[in-house]
C-alpha positions as CSV (number, residue, x, y, z in Angstrom):
1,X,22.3,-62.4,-28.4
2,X,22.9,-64.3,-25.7
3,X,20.7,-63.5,-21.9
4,X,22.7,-64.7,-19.2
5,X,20.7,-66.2,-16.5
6,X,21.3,-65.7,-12.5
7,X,20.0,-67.8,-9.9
8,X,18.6,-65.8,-6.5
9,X,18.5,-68.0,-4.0
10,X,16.9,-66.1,-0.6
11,X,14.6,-66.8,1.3
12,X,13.6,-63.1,2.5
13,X,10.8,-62.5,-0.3
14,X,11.8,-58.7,-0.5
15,X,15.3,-58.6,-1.2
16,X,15.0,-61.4,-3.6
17,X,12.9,-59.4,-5.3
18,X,14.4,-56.3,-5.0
19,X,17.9,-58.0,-6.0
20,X,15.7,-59.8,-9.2
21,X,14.3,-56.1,-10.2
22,X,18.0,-55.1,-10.0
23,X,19.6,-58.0,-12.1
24,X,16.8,-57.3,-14.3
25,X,17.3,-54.0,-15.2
26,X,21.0,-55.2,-16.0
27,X,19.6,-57.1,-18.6
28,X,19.8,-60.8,-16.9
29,X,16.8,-63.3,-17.4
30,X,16.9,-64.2,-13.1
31,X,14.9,-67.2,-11.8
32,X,14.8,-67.2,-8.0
33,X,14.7,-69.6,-5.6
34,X,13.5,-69.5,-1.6
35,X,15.9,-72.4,-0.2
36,X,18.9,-74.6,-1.2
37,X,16.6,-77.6,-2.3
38,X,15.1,-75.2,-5.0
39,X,18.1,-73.9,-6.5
40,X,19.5,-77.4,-6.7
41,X,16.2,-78.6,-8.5
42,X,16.6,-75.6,-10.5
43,X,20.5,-76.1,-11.7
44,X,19.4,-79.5,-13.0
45,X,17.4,-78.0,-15.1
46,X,17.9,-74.9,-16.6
47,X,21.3,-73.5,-17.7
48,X,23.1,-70.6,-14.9
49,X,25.2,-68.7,-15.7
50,X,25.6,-67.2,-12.0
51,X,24.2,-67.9,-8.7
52,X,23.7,-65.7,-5.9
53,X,23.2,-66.9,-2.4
54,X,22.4,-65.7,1.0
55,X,24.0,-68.2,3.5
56,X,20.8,-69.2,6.2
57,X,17.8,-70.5,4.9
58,X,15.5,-73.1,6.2
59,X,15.9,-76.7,5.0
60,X,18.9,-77.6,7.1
61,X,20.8,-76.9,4.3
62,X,23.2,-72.9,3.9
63,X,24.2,-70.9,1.0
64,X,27.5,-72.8,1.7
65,X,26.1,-76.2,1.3
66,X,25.0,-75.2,-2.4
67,X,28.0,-73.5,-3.4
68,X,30.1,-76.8,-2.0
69,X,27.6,-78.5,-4.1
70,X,28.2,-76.6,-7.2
71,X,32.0,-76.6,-7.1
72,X,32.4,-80.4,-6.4
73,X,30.1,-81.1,-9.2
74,X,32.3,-79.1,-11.8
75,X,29.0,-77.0,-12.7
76,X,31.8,-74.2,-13.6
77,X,29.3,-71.5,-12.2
78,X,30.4,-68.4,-10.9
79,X,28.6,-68.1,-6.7
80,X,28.4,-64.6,-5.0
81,X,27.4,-65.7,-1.0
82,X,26.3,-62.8,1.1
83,X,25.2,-62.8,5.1
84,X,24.5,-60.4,7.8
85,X,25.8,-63.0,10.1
86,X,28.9,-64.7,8.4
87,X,32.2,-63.6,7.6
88,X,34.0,-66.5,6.4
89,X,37.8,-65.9,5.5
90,X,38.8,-66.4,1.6
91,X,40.3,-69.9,1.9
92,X,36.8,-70.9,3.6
93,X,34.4,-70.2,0.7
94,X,33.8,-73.2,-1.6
95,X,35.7,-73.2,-5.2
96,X,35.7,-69.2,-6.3
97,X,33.0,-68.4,-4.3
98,X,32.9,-65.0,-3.7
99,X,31.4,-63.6,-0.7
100,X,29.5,-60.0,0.5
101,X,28.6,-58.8,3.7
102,X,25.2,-57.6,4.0
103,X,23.5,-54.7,3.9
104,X,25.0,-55.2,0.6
105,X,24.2,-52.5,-2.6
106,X,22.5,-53.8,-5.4
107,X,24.5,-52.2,-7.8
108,X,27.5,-53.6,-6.2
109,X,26.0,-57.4,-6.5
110,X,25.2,-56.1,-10.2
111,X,29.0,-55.5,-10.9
112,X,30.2,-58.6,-9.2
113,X,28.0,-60.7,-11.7
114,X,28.8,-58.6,-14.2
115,X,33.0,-59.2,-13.6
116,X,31.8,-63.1,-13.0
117,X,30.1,-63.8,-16.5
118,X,31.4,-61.2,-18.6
119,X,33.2,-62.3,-21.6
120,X,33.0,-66.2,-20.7
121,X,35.9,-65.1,-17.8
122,X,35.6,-65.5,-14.2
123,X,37.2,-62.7,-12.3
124,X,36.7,-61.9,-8.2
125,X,35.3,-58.4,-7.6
126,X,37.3,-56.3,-4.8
């Protein structure tokens, strides 16, 4: 069977982690990432099936920059974006981007990727 693989990309070690431990026991292989330049590195190279993104990180570049990046480059992959700080409207977010206001639940997160790579279909979570 099949592992779907999500793509953490924060750069606050503990709730990457704590997000990974959740995706985890969801059954997910996760790779995580601490800035934009990684996940990018990483998305060349490996197969995702979902990313999820806080927006600010260092490196100049945002959690918007990489899922602007994703959508004009067709990668097809489903992007949650969640801040503390941001609240971008729907017709903001890049491609399907879907977006989460932090403090966010993990299992919440969990059923958005879920909805996202489930069955090959891409649905938006309410």
């Amino acid at each position: 069977m099949y592992q779907r693989t999500v793509l953490i990309v924060e750069d606050e070690i503990l709730i990457r982690m704590l997000l990974a431990d959740t995706l985890l026991d969801e059954g997910y292989h996760v790779i995580e990432a601490a800035n934009v330049l990684e996940a990018v590195a990483i998305l060349g190279q490996r197969k995702i099936d979902a990313v999820v993104t806080d927006v600010d990180m260092p490196g100049g570049l945002s959690g918007f920059d990489l899922a602007r990046m994703i959508s004009d480059t067709r990668m097809n992959v489903p992007v949650v974006i969640a801040s503390g700080r941001h609240r971008p409207k729907a017709d903001e977010l890049p491609g399907d981007a879907v977006f989460v206001a932090k403090p966010y639940r993990l299992d919440a997160i969990a059923t958005i990727v879920a909805d996202m790579t489930s069955d090959g279909e891409r649905r938006l979570a309410s």
